[in-house]
N, C-alpha and C positions, 0 to 999 in steps of 0.2 A: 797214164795216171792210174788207172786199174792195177796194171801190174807192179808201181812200186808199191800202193794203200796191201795189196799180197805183201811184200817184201817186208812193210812195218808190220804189219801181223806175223808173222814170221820173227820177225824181230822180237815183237812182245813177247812171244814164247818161249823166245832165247834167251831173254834176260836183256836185250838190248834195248829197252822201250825209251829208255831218254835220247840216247844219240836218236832215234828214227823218228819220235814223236819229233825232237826237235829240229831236224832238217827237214818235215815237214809241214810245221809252220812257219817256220821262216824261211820258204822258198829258198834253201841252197842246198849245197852238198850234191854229192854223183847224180842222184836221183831226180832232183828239181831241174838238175842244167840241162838232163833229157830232155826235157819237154813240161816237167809241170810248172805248173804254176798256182799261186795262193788259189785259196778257195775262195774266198769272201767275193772273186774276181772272175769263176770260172763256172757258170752253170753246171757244165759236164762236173767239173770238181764235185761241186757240191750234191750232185745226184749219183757219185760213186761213193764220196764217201756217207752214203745213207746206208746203201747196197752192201757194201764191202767195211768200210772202218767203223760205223757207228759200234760194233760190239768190241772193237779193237780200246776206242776213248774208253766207254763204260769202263771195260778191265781197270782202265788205268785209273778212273775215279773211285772202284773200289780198293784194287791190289796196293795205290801207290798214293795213300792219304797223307803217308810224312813228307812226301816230296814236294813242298808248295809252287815249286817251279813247274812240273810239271802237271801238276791239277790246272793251274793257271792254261798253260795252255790245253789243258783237253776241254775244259770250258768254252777257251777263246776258238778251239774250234768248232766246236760244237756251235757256240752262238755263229760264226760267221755262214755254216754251213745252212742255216736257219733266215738269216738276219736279212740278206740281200735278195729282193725280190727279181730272179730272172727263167728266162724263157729258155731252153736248151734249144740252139739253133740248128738250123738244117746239117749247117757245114763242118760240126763239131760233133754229129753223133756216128761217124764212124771211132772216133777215138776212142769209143766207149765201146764198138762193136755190137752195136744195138741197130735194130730193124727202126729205117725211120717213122715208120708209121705208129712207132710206139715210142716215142719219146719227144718227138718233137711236136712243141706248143705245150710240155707238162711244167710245173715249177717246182722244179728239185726243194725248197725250202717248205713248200705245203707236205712233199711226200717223207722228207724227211721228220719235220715236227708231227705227221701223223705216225710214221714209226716210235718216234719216241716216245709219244704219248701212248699208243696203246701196251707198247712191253710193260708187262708187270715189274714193279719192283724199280724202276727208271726214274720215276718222280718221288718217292720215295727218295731213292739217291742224292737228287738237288734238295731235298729238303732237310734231311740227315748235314750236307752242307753249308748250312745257314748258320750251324753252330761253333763253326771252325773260327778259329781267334783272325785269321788272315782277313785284311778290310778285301782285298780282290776277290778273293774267292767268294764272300758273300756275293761282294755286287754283279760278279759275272754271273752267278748262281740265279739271283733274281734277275739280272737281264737274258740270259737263256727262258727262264720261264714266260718272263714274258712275251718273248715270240712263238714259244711254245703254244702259250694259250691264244695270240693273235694267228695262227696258223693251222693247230692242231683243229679236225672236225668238232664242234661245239659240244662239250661235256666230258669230254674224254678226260683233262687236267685236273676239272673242277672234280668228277668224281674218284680219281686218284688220291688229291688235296683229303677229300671227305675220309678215305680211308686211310687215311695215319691220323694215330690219336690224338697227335699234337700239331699236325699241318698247318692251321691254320692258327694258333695261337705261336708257331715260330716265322709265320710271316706278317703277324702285328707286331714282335718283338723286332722287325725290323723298321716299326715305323719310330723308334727311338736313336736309330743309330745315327750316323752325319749325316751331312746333308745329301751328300750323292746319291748312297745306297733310301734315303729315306724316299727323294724324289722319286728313285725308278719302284718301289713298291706298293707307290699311291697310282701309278700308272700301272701295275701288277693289277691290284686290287681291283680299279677300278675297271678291268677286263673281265677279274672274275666276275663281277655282281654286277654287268651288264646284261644280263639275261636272264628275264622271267623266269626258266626253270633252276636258278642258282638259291632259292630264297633259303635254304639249309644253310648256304656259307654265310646270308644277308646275315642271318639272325646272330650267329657263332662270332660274324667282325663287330658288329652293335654291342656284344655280350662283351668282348674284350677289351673295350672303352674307344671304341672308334671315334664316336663322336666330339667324344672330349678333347680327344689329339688333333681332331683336322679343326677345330676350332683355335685350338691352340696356336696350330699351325697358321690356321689364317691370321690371328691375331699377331703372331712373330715378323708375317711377312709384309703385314700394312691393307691388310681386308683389301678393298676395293683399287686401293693405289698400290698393291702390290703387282707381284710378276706373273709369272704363267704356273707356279706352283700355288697359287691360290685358286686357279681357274680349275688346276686337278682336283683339288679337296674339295670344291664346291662338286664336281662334275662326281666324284665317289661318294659324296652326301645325297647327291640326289638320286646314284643307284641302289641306294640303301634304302630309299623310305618311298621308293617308285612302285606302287600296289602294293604295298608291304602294310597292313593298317596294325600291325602288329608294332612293328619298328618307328610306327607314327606315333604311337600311345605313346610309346617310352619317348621317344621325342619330345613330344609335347609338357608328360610328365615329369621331365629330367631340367627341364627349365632352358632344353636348347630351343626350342621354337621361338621366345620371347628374344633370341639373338640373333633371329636373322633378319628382320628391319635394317640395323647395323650394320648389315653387311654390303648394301644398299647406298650406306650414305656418301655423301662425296664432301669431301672435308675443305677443299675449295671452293668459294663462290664459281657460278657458274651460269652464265650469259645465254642470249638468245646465238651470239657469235662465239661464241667458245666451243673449240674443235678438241674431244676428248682422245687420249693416245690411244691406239689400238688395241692394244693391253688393259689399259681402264673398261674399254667398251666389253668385252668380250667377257675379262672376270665381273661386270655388269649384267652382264646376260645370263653367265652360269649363274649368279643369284635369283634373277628373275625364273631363269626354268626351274631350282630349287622351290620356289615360291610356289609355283604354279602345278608343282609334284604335290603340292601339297594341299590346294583348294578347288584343283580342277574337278571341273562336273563333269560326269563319268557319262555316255550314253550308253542304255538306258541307262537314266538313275536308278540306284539301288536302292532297294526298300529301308535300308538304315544308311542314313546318309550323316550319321551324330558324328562320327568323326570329324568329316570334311567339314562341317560349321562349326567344331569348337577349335579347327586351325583357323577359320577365317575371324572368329570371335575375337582369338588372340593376336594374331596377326594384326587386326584393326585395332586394338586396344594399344600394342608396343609399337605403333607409327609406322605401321606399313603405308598407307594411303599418301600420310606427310611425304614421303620419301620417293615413294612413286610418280607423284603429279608433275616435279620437276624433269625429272629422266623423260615424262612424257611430252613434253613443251619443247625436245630438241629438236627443235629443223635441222639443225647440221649432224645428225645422228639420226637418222630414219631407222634405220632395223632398231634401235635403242628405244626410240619412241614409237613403235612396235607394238614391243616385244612389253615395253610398262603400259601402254593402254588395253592391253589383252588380261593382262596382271591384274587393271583395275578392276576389267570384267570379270574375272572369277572370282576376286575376292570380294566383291559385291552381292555374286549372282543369288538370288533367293535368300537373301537375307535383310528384313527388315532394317533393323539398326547400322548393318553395313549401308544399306542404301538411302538410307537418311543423313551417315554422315557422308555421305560422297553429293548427294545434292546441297549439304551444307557446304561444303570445301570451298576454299578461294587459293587460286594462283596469282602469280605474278603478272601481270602484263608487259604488253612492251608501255603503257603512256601510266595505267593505272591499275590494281587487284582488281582480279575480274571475277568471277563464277566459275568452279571449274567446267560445269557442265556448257557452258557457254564457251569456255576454251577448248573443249573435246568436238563440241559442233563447229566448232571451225577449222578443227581437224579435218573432219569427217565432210566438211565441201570444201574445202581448199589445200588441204595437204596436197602434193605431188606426190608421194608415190602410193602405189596401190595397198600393200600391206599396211600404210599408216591410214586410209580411211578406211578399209576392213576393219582395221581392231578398234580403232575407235566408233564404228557402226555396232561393233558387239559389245563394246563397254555401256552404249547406251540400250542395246536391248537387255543385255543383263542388270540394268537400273531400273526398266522398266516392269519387266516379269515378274506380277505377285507386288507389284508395287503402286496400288489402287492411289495412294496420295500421293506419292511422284509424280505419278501423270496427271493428275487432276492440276499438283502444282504447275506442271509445265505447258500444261493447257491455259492455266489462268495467266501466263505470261503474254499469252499472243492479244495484240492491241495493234488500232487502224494504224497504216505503214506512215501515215504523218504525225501520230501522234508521239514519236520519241523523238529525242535527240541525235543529231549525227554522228558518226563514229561508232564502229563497231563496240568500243569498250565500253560506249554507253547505253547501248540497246539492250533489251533483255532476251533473252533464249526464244523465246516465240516470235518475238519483233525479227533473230535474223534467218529464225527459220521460217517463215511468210516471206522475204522480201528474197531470200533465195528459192523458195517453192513457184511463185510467181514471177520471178526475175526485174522485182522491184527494184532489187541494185544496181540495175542499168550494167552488167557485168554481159549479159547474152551465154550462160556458161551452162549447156544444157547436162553437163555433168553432173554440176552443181544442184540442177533443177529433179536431176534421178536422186541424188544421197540424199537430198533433204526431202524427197516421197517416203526415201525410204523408214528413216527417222521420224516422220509421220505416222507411218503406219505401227511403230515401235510403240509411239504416244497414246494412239488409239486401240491398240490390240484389248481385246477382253474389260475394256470399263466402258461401261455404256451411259455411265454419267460423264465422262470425260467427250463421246462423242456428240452428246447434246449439248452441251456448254460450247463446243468450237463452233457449232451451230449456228448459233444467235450470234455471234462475236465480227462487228463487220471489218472488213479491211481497210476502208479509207473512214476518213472522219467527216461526215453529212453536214451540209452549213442548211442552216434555215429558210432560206429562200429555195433550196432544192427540195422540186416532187419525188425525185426518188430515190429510192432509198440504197444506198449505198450494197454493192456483192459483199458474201459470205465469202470464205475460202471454199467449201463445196462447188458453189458453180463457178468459183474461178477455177479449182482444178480440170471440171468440164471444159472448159473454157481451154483452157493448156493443151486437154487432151486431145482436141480439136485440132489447133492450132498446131503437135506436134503430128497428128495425121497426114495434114495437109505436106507437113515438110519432108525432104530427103537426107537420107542420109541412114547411119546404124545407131547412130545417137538419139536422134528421132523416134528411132524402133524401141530401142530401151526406156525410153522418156514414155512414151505409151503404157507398157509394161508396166514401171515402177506406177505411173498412176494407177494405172489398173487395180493394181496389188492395194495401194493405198485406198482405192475407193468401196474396193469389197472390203477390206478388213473394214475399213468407217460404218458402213451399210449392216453388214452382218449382226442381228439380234440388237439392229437398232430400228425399229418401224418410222419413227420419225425422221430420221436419216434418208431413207428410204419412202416417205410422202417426199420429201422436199427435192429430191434428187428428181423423182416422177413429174414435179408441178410445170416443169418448164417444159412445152409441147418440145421442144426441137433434142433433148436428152437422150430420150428412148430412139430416138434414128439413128442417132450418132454409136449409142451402142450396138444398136442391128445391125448397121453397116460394118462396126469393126469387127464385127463375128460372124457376117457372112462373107467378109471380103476371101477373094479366090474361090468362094464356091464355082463348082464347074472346071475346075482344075484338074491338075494330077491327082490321082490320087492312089490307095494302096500303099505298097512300099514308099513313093512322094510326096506322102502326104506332109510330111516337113517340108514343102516345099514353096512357090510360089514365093521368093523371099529368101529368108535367114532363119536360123531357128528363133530369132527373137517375135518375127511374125506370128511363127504358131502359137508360139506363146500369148502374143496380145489376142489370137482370134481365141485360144482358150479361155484366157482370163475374161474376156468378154463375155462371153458365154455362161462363166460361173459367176461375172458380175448382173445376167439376165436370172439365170437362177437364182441368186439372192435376193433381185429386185419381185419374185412369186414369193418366196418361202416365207418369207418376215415383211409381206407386206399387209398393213392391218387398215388399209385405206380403202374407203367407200368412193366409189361414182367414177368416173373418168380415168384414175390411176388406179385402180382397183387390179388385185391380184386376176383377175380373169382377162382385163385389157389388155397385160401384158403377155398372159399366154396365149393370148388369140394374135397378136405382136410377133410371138416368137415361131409360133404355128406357120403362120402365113408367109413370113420373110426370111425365117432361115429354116423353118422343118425340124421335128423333132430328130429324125434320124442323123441330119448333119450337124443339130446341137448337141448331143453325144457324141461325135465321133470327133468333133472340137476337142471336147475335153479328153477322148484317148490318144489323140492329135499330139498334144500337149504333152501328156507323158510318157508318153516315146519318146521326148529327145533326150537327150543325155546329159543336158542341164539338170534334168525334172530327174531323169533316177540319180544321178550322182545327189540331189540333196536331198531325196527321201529315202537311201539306203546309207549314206552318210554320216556320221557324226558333225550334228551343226555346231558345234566349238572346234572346227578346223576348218581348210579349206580345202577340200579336194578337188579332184581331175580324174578325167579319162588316165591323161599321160601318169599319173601320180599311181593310179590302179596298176598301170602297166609295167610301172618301175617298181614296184612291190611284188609286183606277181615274179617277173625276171631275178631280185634280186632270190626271191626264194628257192626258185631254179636254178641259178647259179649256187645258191649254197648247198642243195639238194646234190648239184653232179660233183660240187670238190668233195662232200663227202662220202660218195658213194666210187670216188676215185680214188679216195684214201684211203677207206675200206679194201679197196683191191690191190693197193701197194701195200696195205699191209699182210696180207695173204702170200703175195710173192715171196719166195725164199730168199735172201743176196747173191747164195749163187748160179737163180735160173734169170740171167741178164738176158735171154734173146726170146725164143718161143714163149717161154711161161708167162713172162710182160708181156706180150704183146696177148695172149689170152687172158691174163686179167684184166688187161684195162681196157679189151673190147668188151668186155664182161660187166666192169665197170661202167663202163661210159652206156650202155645197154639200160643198167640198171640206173644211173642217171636218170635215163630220158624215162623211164616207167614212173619214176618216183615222180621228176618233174609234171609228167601228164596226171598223175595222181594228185598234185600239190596244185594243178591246176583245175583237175575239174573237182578238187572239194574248196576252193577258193568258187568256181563257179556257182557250186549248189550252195554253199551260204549264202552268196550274193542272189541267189534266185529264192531262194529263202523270205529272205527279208522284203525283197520286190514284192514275191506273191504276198505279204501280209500288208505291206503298203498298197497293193490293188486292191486287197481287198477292204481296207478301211474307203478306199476311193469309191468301189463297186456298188458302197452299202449307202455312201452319199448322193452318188445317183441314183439308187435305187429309192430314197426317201425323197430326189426331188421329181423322180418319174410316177411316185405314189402321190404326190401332190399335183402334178398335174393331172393324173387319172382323176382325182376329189372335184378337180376345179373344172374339169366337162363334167362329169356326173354333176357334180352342184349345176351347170348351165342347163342340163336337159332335164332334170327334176324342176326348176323355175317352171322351161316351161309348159313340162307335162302339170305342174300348178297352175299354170296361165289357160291353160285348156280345159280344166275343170271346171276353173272359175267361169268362163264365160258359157261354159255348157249349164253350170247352173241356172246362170246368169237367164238364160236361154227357158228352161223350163219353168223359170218364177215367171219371165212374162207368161209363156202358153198357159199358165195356170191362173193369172190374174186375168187375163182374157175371157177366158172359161169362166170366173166368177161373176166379170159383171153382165156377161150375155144372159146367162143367169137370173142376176137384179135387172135388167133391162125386161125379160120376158116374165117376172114376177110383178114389176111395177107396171106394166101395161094391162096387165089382167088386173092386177087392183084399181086400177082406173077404169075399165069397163065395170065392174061391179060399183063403183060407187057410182057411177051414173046414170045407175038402174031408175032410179025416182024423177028423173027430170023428163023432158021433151024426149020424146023418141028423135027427133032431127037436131035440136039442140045436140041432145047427148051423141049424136053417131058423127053431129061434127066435131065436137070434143075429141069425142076419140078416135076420128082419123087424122085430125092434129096432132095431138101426142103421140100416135104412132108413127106418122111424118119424123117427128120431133124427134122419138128414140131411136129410127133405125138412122138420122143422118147422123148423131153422135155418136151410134155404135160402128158405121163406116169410119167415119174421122177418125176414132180411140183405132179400129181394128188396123185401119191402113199406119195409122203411123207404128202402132206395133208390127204391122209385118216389114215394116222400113228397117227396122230393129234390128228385128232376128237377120232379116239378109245379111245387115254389118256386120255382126253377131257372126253368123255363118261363114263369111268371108272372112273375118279375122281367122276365127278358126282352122279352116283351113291355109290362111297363108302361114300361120304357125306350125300347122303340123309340116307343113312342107319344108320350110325353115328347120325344124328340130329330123326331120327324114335327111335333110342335105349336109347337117353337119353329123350326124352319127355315120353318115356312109361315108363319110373325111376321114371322122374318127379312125372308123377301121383302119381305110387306105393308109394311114400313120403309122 
């Protein structure tokens, strides 16, 4: 093969280039019966003619532009040698006379589109192309580009495109021609402006009335009940206005944002059993992620966030939500109803008005209009597949976030489990979320029993008038002859958490957890929350226990261990729900903030209550969702296939790099030294791409430790307050009765005093009487004073003993727990 792509070169220079191009593409004449064969079919073909013929075509697409016969085929070779993705095998690279360790496992279609991309003046040429009157030659023109750019290392086409002054204004001029060349251009396009660093071309395709044409376009082909050329236009609309808040404005401003609702709509009735074509679903989808380009909340939010609410302003005004709620009600379309209840969540999120009318909305039922909010919670514990109760758990925490009367609304739904009607479509939102929290509905679904904690704690997050209102609110309905008084949902969740302790299983484990989560969010900067949680003696055990369970285990590196990582979780959570039950408790006498730390002190240690909580965020649950963006869902594995793909694009371009170095005609040593060179610098770039991929990631962990660090650090200072406050009591308690102590000695002292004052005033006045009379007088009354100043003296030194002995069994008391202290 080598030697005849010679012979057509050769040729070309002799003026033979039609006969040799053309027995070249069509596999005949002397040459091909040798041994070759088409390229489109032949790895080795296509990785000689990269080597060897690509400057051979080019001549022919400059030298020989009146010939449309054959530009056609120097195109059609070109794309073939591009188009077909293969692997040059073992037993084909002597044919080519190449060193196997340099060719085999490469793909001739990557090395060759990275040649063409980088010669200067080459893209250029296909675009100079565009203008030719021939319909073939355009469309081969754009489908060579296109694998170009699906092949060539990333930017190399796109900044080619930049540099001709009209590049990109003669490949919008091809979104008017027919249909074929129109279709492969929207697949063009939307390759260029799939990459963040393209947003030069974004701006320049917007600027040439982009928008207005794929609108066009959709509308020609039937929006939603159209074909796969609607899925493209939506799918290059949404790389145009993907970070682009530039390209948004105009958007917005140009009066296309107020038409994508529309795009949305399905012009057929549509059923709980209605199975939509596959085509439908999909140009469905690309709407919705257009949607979602457009009102997604960004992590961190940005300090000017005015854009992304005046798309969701509009959006909710021109019937997004109308349009959404059905898509979101398809059982027989799960990714569909998805992909709309994630929709409803951004276009909700933080926005009042959006989130008023999304609590006002009614859908369809199956018996009678329900609530939608009430049909998303039934999503969200009954759906079967996982992504459909994920997005609908995020549509309701983005209804609740910032959304003070929402919750308060959804609060005031919850009423005793007897007091509503049967049938789910007649119950209200709180009625089915109690009777699933508690497993009222006789269903045993401890699934069901985790999503609806979770959605509780959604209800309850940051309103603390919402968490004293579910307070008072009892679950069953109390008849008059009954003493007592019917349970709150608080100690029925105790109650649960109990009851899930005792059981086995990993559903069990989760069901702990979500309560967990749910009981500190309720508790946290609610004090009364927190008296009533304390009143019941057997509560605070139940927590001790699930946060000291496995002390005495492995530990160090094991410390996730003893269990599942859902266990360490519940003994963390436990732990942060004992710290909550000190910090915001504001109760006197028996539940009093120091009971509980003398509680925690003694049964779980303060050193093993800390290391609970760093327990916890060790696993990899815990950092995957505080290094995360919580509008997605990540993974381990999701990180690792991110990291890999970046690596793999790192070594094809750092392989195409080194083929394009090689000259065509050093096919043996010189290959095989650049693309050890190559594949060298691969692996450097890859370790490079991985460890600033680690130090971001460690980045963001250290700033999440240390928000953590500084929360234990506030409830280690409060515990320090709360023994300080215990030994000042009772270094006050020792004062006191030392006082206490020197008022009697001094009252003593006084009347011994009037006792030996009033006995000498008695002998003087009895100077005038009998001498015998009077010495019996007064050794009467001095009988008399000294037996009452015995009496008075003894019961006071009865006193001071007790006095004495309390004191020191205090001070021994306050010496035994300061020497604890330390040991802590």
């Amino acid at each position: 093969m080598s030697s005849y792509l010679r012979k057509l070169g050769a040729k070309v220079d002799l003026g033979a280039v039609a006969q040799g191009v053309g027995n070249f593409l069509g596999g005949s004449g002397e040459e091909m019966d040798d041994g070759g064969v088409e390229v489109s079919e032949s790895p080795q073909a296509q990785l000689a003619l990269g080597a060897i013929g690509l400057p051979v075509l080019i001549n022919v697409l400059k030298e020989e532009r009146e010939d449309v016969e054959m530009v056609r085929g120097a195109l059609e070779s070109l794309y073939n040698a591009m188009a077909t993705e293969r692997l040059v095998p073992l037993y084909a690279v002597s044919a080519l006379q190449l060193d196997n360790s340099v060719v085999s496992g490469i793909s001739p279609c990557k090395v060759n589109a990275d040649l063409f991309a980088r010669e200067k003046g080459y893209v250029q040429l296909l675009l100079s192309l565009l203008e030719e009157e021939d319909f073939y030659v355009r469309y081969h023109t754009v489908q060579l580009m296109t694998e170009i750019i699906s092949k060539a290392p990333q930017g190399c086409l796109q900044e080619a495109i930049l540099a001709s002054p009209m590049g990109v204004s003669r490949l919008m001029d091809m979104m008017n021609e027919r249909e074929v060349i129109r279709n492969q251009t929207l697949l063009l396009l939307s390759s260029l402006s799939s990459s963040h660093a393209n947003e030069e071309i974004k701006k320049i395709v917007v600027f040439e009335g982009a928008f207005e044409r794929l609108f066009h376009i959709i509308k020609e082909e039937g929006a939603a009940d159209g074909g796969i050329v609607v899925q493209d236009c939506l799918e290059l609309m949404s790389n145009l206005l993907r970070d682009n808040s530039s390209n948004q404005v105009f958007f917005r401003e140009s009066s296309f944002l107020a038409g994508v609702p529309s795009l949305l709509k399905l012009h057929a009735p549509v059923t709980a059993d209605t199975v939509l074509p596959q085509q439908k679903v999909a140009n469905l989808l690309s709407g919705m992620d257009l949607m979602k380009v457009l009102v997604a909340t960004s992590y961190p939010p940005p300090d000017n966030d005015t854009n992304r609410i005046a798309n969701q302003s509009l959006l909710m005004q021109n019937g997004a939500l109308e349009e959404l709620l059905p898509l979101a009600m398809q059982p027989k379309s799960p990714e569909l109803s998805a992909e709309a209840l994630w929709c409803i969540g951004e276009l909700v999120a933080d926005l009042p008005d959006n989130q008023a009318a999304f609590g006002n909305a009614v859908v369809e039922g199956e018996m009678m209009p329900m609530p939608a909010l009430n049909a998303v919670l039934n999503v969200a514990l009954r759906a079967e597949g996982a992504a459909q109760r994920r997005a609908a758990e995020h549509a309701f925490k983005s209804y609740c976030r910032k959304n003070a009367d929402g919750q308060l609304m959804l609060a005031t739904t919850i009423m005793p489990v007897g007091g509503e009607p049967a049938g789910d479509e007649h119950r209200s939102f709180g009625g089915l979320l109690v009777r699933a929290i508690t497993g009222a509905d006789g269903r045993g679904d401890l699934g069901a029993m985790i999503r609806a904690a979770v959605v509780l704690q959604y209800v309850l997050e940051g309103n603390s008038s919402c968490k004293e209102r579910v307070l008072t609110i009892p679950l069953e309905l109390s008849s008059a002859a009954s003493a007592v008084s019917p349970d709150t949902l608080l100690p029925r969740c105790v109650a649960h958490l109990r009851a899930a302790k005792a059981a086995r299983g990993e559903d069990a484990v989760w069901l702990q957890s979500a309560l967990l989560r749910a009981l500190v969010t309720w508790l946290t900067d609610c004090p009364p929350a927190v008296k009533e949680f304390l009143e019941p003696t057997a509560h605070l055990p139940l927590v001790v226990e699930l946060a000291s369970s496995g002390l005495g285990g492995p530990s160090a590196a094991g410390r996730e261990v003893a269990g599942t990582t859902g266990m360490a979780h519940v003994r963390g959570l436990a732990c942060v729900l004992l710290g909550v039950c000190v910090v915001f408790n504001e109760a006197v006498g028996a539940s009093d903030a120091a009971t509980v730390v003398d509680v925690l002190i003694n049964r779980v240690g303060l050193s093993d209550f800390f290391q609970r909580w760093e327990d916890m965020q060790r696993t990899s649950a815990f950092e995957c969702a505080r290094v995360l963006p919580p509008t997605d869902i990540y993974s381990k594995e999701a990180l690792e296939r991110d990291l890999r793909k970046q690596l793999s694009a790192a070594e094809e371009r750092a392989s195409a790099a080194a083929g394009d170095s090689a000259e065509p005609a050093a096919a043996s040593g010189d290959i095989e030294e650049k693309l050890e060179q190559a594949r060298e610098e691969a692996r450097e770039e890859g370790r490079a791409a991985a460890a600033a991929e680690a130090e971001s990631e460690m980045n963001d962990l250290l700033v999440c430790l240390g928000q953590e660090e500084s929360k234990v650090e506030r409830l280690r200072e409060r515990l320090e307050e709360l023994n300080e406050g215990k030994l000042d009591r009772a270094h006050a308690l020792i004062r006191t009765q030392d006082n206490e102590m020197a008022e009697l000695r001094a009252r003593n002292s006084a009347l011994a005093e009037r006792l030996i004052s009033m006995a000498k005033r008695s002998t003087s006045t009895a100077g005038g009487s009998g001498e015998e009379g009077a010495a019996a007088r007064t050794g009467m009354e001095e009988e008399d004073l000294q037996a009452a100043a015995a009496v008075f003296s003894d019961s006071n030194k009865q006193r001071v003993i007790e006095l004495e002995a309390e004191v020191a069994a205090t001070k021994a008391g306050v010496e035994k727990d300061v020497e604890k202290a330390r040991q802590e």
